[in-house]
C-alpha positions as CSV (number, residue, x, y, z in Angstrom):
1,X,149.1,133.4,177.6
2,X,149.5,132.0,181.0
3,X,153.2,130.4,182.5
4,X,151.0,127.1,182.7
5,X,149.6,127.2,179.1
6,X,153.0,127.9,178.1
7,X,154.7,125.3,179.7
8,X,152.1,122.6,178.6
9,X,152.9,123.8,174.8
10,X,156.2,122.9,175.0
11,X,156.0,119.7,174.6
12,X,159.1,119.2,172.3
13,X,162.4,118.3,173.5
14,X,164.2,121.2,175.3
15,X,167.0,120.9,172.8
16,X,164.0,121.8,170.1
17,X,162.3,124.3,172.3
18,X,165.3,126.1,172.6
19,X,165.5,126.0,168.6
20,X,162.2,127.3,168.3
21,X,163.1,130.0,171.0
22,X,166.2,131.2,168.7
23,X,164.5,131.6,165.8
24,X,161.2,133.5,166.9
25,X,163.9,135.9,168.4
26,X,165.9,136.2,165.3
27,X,163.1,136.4,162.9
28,X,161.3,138.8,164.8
29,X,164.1,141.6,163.7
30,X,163.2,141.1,160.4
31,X,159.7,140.0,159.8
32,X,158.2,143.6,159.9
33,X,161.0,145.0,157.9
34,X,161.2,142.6,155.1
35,X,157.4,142.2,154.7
36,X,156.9,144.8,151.8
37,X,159.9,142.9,149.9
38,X,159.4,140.3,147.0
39,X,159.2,137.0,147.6
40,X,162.7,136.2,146.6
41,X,163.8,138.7,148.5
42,X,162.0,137.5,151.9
43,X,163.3,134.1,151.2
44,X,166.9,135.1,150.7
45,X,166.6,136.9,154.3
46,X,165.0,134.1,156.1
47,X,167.2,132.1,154.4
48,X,170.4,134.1,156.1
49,X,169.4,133.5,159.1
50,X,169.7,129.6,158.4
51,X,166.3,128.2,158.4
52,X,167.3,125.9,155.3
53,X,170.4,124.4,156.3
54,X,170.5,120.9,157.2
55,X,173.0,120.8,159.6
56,X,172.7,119.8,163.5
57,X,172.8,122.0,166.3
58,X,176.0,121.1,167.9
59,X,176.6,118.3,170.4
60,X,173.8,119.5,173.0
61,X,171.5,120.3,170.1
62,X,168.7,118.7,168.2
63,X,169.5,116.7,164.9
64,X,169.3,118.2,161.4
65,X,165.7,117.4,161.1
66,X,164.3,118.4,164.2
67,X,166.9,121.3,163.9
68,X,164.9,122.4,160.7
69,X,161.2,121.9,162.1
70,X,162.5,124.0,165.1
71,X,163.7,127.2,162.9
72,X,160.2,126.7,160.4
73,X,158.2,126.7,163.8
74,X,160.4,129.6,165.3
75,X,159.8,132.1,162.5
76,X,156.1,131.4,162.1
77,X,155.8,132.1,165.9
78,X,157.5,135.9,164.7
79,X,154.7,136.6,162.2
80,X,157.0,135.7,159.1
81,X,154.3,135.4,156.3
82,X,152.5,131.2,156.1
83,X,152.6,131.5,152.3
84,X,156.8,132.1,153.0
85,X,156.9,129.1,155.8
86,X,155.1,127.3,153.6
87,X,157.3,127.6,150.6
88,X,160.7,127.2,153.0
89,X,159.2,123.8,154.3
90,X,158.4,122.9,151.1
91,X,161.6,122.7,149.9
92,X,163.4,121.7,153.3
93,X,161.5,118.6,153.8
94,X,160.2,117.9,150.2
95,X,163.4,118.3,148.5
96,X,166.8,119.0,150.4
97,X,166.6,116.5,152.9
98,X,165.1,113.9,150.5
99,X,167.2,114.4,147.7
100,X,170.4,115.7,149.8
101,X,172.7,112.5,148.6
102,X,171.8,113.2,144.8
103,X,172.2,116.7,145.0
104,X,175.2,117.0,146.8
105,X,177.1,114.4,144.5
106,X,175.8,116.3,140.8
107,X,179.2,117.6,139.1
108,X,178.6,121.0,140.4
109,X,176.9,120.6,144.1
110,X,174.4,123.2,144.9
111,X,173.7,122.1,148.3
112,X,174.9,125.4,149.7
113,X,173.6,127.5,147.6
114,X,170.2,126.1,148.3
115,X,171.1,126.2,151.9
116,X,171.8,130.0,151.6
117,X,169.1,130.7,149.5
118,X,170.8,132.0,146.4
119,X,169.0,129.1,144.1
120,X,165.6,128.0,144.7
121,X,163.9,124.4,143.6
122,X,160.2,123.6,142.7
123,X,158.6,120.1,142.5
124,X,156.8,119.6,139.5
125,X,155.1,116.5,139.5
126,X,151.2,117.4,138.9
127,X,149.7,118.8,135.4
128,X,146.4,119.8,134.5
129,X,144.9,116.0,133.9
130,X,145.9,114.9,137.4
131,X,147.9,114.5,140.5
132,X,147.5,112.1,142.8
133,X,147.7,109.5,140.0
134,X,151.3,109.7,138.8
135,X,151.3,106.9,136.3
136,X,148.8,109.2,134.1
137,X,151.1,111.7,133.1
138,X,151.8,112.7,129.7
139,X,155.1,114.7,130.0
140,X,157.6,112.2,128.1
141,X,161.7,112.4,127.1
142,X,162.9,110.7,124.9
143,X,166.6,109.7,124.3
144,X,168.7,111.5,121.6
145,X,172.2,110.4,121.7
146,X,173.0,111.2,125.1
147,X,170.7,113.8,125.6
148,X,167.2,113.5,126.8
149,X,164.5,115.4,125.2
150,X,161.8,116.5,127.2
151,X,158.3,117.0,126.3
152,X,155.3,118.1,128.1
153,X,153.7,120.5,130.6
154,X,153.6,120.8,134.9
155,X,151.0,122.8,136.7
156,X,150.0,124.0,140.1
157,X,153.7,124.3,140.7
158,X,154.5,125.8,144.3
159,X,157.1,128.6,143.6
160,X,157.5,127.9,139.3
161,X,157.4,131.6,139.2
162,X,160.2,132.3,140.8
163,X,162.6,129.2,141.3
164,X,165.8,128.4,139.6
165,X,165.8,124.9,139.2
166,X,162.8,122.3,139.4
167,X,162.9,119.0,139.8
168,X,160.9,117.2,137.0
169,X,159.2,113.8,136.7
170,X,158.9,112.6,133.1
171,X,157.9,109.4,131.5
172,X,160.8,107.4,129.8
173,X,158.8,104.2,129.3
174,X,155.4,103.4,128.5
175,X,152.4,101.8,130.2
176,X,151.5,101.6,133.9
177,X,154.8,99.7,135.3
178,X,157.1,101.0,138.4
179,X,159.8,101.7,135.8
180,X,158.1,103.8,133.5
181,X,159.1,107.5,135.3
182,X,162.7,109.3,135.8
183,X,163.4,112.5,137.5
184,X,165.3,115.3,135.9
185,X,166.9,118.2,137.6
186,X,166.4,121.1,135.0
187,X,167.5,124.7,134.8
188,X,164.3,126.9,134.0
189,X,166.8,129.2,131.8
190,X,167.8,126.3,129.7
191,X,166.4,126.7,125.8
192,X,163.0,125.3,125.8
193,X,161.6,125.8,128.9
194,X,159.3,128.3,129.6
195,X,156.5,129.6,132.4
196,X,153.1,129.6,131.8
197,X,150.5,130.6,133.6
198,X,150.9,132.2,137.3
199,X,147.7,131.1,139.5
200,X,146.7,133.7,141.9
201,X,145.0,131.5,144.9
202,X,142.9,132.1,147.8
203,X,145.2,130.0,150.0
204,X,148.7,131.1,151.0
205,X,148.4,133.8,148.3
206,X,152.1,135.1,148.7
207,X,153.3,131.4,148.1
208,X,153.7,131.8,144.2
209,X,152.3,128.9,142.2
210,X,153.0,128.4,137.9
211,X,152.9,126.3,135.3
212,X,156.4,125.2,133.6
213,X,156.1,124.1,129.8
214,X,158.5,122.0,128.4
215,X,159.0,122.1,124.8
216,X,162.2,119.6,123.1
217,X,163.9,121.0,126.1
218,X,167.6,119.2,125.6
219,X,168.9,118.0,129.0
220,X,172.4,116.2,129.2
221,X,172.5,112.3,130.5
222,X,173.4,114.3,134.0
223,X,170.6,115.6,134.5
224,X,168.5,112.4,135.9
225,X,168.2,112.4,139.4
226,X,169.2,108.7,140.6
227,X,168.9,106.8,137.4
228,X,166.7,106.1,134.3
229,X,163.4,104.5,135.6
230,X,163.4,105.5,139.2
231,X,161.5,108.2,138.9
232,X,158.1,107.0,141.1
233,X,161.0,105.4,144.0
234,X,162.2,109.0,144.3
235,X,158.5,110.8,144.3
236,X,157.6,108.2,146.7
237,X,160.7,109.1,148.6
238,X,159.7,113.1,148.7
239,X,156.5,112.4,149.0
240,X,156.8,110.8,152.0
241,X,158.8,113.4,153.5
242,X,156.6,116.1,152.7
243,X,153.5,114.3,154.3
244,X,155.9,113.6,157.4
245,X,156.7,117.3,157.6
246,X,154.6,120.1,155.8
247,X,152.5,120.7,158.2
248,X,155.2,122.1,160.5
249,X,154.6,125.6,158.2
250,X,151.2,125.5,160.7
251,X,152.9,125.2,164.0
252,X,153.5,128.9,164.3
253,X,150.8,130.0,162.8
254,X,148.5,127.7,165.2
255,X,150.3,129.0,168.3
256,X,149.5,132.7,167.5
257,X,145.5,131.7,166.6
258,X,145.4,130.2,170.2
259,X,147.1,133.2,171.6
260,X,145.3,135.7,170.2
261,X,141.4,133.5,170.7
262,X,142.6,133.0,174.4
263,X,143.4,136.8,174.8
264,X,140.3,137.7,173.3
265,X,138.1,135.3,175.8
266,X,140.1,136.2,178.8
267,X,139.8,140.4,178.0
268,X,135.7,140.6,176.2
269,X,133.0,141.4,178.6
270,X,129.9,139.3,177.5
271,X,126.5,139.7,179.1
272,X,127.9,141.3,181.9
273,X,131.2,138.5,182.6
274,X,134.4,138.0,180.9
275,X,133.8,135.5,177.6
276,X,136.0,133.3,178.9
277,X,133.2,132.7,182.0
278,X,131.2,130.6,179.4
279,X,131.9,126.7,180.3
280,X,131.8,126.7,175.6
281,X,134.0,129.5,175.3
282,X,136.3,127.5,177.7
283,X,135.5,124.4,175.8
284,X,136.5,125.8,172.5
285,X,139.6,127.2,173.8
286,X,140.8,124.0,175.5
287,X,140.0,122.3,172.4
288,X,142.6,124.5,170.4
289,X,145.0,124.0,172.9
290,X,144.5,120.4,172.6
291,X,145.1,120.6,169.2
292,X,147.9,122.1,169.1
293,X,150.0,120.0,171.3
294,X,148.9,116.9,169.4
295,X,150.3,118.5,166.6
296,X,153.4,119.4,167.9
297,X,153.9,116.3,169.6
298,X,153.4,114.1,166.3
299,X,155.6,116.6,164.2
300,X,158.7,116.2,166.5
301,X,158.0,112.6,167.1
302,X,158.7,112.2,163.3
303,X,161.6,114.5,163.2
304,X,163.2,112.5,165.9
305,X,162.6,109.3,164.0
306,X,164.1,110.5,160.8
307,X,167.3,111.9,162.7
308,X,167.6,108.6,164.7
309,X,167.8,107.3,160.7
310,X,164.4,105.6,160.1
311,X,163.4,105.9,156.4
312,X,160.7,108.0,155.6
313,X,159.6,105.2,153.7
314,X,159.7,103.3,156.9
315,X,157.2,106.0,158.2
316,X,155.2,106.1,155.5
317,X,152.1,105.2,157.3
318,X,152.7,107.5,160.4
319,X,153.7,110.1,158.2
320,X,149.8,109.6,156.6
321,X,148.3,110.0,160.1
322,X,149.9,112.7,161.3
323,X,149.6,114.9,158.2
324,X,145.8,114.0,158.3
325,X,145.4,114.6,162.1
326,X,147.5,118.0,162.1
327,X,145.8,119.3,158.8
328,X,142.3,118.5,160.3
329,X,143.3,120.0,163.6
330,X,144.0,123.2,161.9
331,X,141.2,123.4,160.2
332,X,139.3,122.8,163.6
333,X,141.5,125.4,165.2
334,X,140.4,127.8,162.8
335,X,136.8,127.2,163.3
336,X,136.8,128.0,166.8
337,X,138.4,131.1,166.6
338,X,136.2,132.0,164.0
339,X,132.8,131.0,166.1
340,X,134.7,133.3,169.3
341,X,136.1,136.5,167.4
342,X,132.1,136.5,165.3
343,X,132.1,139.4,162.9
344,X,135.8,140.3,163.5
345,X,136.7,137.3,162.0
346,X,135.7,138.3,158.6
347,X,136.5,142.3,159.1
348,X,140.0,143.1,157.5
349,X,142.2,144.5,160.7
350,X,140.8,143.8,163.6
351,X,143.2,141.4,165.3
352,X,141.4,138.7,164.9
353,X,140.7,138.2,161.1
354,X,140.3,135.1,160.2
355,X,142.0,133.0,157.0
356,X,139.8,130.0,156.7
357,X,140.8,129.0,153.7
358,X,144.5,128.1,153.8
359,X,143.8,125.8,156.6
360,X,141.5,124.3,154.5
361,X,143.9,123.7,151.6
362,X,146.3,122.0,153.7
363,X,144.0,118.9,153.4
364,X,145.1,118.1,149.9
365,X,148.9,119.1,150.4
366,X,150.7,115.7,149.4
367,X,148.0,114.2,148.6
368,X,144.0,114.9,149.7
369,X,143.4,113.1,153.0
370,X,140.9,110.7,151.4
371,X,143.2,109.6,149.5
372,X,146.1,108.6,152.3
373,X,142.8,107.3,154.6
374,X,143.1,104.6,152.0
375,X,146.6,103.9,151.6
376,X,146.7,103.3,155.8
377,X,144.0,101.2,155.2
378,X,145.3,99.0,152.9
379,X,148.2,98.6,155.2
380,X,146.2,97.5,158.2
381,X,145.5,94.6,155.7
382,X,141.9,96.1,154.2
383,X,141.6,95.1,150.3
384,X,140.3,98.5,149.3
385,X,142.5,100.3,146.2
386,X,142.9,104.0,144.9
């Protein structure tokens, strides 16, 4: 890729660049060499190299957030697997910065052994009946003493297969009010918890996905995550966070696509002239670069807003748009590499196989983007519901 290309991607702050820099370069020693391990072994490696801590990058350095987006983008640029960057990301953004003050003040903190990835947390939220629509559930606990009982079923579980701990959302009350959800931090060893079926997917394949049942699994009164009845506060909470930031899995793995279709153009003789001659070769290309630096620049514009101590809350409606515009960006990234490489795209090995598909699931991550077209709808003031 040329200096100028180059130079025009980097379009996050120097502290971040520099972040991104650090970690392509320290990933890169071990993404060949750990790429035949399990996943839990890949994640405890990655994790060593201190993609999932939350801390700053010294005085000259980007905040904790930025810090974090940085290391996710930095390994994807080294080839580390998108089902892996997906999964760290997932629980950076969805669940240790969101939940970092109830975590961290639990009788036995486990903060740093998150950070060092010795224990790994799920989000289980959606079952079979539904997702988007967390008032439907029908996983209920029910007080016993001072234990809570819980009852029910989670599916489509990013990482059940393997994770230590997941965070739970239950119903404690009945009916449709704001009140009527709590979140439970539960051990997947404790007695009455079980796994049930692993989904093999099409998308991010190496990103394991389960189903956790739940049956009179006995939970002490420390177990709720914030208190009893603010369970849908805290999913909107993650949630929101995860829309802000997911997508920063696809920052690596859109850089490489636009290196490798811009290689390609600039190196295949067509009718008798490099590819890249072709004003719509050119076109497409641009276009991908385009892309890409909107993406990046709306991912670190978050970051920076959440480290400057804006609510993700506060940014629920940015956080919308720019999951919708980055997700749809890949997707259109993906397309015109596709249309370029032709046949190679769908031939295993040929340096320019394409994955269509995962970029195409990240249009329902955190919610479908229908769905959050509506909800920044209704905030410019339009009386349209769910």
């Amino acid at each position: 890729m040329s200096d100028a290309l180059t130079r025009l991607l980097r379009c996050a702050p120097a502290p971040a660049e520099r972040v991104v820099d650090e970690f392509r370069e320290r990933a890169a020693d071990v993404a060949d060499r750990t790429a035949v391990d399990d996943f839990r072994a890949q994640w405890l490696t990655l994790a060593g190299l201190g993609v999932l801590r939350r801390a700053g990058a010294g005085p000259d350095g980007p905040g904790p957030v930025t810090r974090g987006l940085a290391a996710i983008e930095g390994i994807g640029l080294a080839g580390v697997d998108p089902g892996l960057c997906y999964a760290l990301t997932s629980q950076l953004f969805g669940m240790q910065h969101p939940l970092h003050t109830a975590l961290s003040a639990r009788e036995q903190d486990i903060t740093g052994a998150l950070e060092e990835g010795r224990t790994l947390l799920c989000h289980a939220l959606t079952e079979r009946s539904g997702g988007s629509d967390p008032l439907s559930m029908a996983s209920r606990v029910e007080r016993d003493q001072d234990d809570y009982v819980l009852t029910g079923a989670k599916a489509f579980v990013t990482a059940a297969p393997v994770a230590d701990l997941a965070i739970v959302f239950a119903r404690t009350a009945p009916g449709r009010t704001p009140f009527a959800l709590t979140a439970f931090l539960v051990p997947l060893d404790a007695p009455g918890v079980s796994r049930g079926e692993t989904f093999d997917k099409t998308a991010l394949p190496t990103a394991p996905m389960g189903e956790l049942l739940f049956d009179g699994a006995r939970l002490p009164a420390t177990a709720v995550i914030g208190r009893e009845g603010s369970g849908l506060g805290i999913m909107s909470a993650t949630t929101a966070w995860e829309r802000a930031l997911i997508l920063g899995y696809a920052l690596g793995p859109m850089r490489l696509l636009l290196e490798r279709t811009a290689r390609w153009a600039r190196e295949r003789e067509h009718f008798g002239r490099r590819m890249g001659a072709s004003h719509q070769v050119a076109a497409r290309v641009s276009d991908m670069a385009m892309a890409l630096h909107r993406s990046r620049i709306q991912l670190y514009t978050l970051a920076a807003a959440l480290d400057a101590g804006t609510t993700a809350r506060q940014l629920a409606a940015e956080a919308a748009l720019t999951k919708i515009s980055v997700s749809e960006d890949y997707v259109r990234m993906t397309e015109h590499a596709t249309a370029l490489a032709g046949v190679r795209a769908f031939v295993p090995d040929t340096g320019l196989t394409a994955d269509p598909l995962s970029p195409l699931a990240a249009l329902t991550y955190a919610g479908p983007n229908d769905l959050l077209r509506v909800g920044v709808a209704r905030q410019l003031g339009l009386p349209v519901e769910n």
